[in-house]
N, C-alpha and C positions, 0 to 999 in steps of 0.2 A: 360947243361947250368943251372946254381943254381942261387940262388938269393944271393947277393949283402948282405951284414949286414945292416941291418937299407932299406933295400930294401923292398917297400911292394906288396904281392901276386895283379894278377889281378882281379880284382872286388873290393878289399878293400877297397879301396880309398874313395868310398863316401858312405859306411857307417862312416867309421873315423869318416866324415865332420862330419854326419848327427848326431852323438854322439858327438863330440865337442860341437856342440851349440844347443843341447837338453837343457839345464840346462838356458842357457842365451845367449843372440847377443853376437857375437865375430869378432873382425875384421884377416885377414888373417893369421898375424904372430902369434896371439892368440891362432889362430885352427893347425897352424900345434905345438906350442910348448907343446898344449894340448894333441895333438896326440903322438908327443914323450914323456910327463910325462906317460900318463893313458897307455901307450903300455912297459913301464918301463924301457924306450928309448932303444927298438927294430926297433921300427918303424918310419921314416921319411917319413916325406911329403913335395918332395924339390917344389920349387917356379913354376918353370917351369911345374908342374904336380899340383897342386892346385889351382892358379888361375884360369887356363880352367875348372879343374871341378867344382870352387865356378859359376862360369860362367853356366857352361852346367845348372848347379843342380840350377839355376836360371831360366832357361827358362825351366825346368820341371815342376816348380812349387813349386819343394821343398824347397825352398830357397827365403828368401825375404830379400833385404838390403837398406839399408840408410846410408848417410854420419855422421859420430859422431866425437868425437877427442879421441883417444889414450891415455893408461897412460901418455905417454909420451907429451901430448897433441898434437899431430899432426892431423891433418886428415885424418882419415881411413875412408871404408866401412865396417859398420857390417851387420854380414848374422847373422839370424835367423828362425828356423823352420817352416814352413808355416803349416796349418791345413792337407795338403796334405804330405807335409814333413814327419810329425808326422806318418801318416799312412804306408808310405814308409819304415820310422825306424823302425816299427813295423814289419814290414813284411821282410824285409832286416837281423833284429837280430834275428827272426825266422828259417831265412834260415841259417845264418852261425852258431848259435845254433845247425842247422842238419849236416854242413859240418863238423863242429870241433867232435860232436858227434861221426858220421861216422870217421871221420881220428883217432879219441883217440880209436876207437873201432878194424879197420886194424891194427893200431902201438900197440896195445895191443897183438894181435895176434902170434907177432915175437915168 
């Protein structure tokens, strides 16, 4: 069983989030098209998997949101990094730092 094009590994997902709005509040469509630009649209974050984790990664604590209006001016909710957030992403790009590490280190090996 492989993954999908544009499919992403399990765990990934909310570092993505937590690196999309590092930088600044984004509301949902924001953060996944962020995630397909900065992933060099490899990677998608469909609808159905994003909301629950903007959700979870809210009642974590990593995650803080408010209603704003959209370019488009509509009304969204933007998520933003909480002080706890911040410390998550830290430790999160730590980790997959080791895992990409380790995988370029095996596939090197061949």
């Amino acid at each position: 069983m492989g993954l999908r094009d544009g499919e992403l590994l399990p765990g990934t997902l909310d570092l993505l989030i937590l690196l999309a709005v590092e930088a600044r509040p984004a509301h949902g469509y924001a953060i996944m098209e962020a995630i397909w630009a900065r992933s060099g649209e490899l990677f998608r974050a469909e609808e159905g998997a994003l909301y629950p984790a903007l959700h979870r990664l809210q009642l974590k604590g990593w995650l803080a949101a408010e209603w704003g209006l959209s370019e488009a001016n509509r009304k969204a909710k933007f998520y933003k990094l909480t002080r706890t957030g911040r410390k998550q992403l830290a430790k999160e790009r730590a980790r997959w730092k080791r895992v990409a590490l380790g995988m370029s280190r095996v596939l090197a090996a061949e």
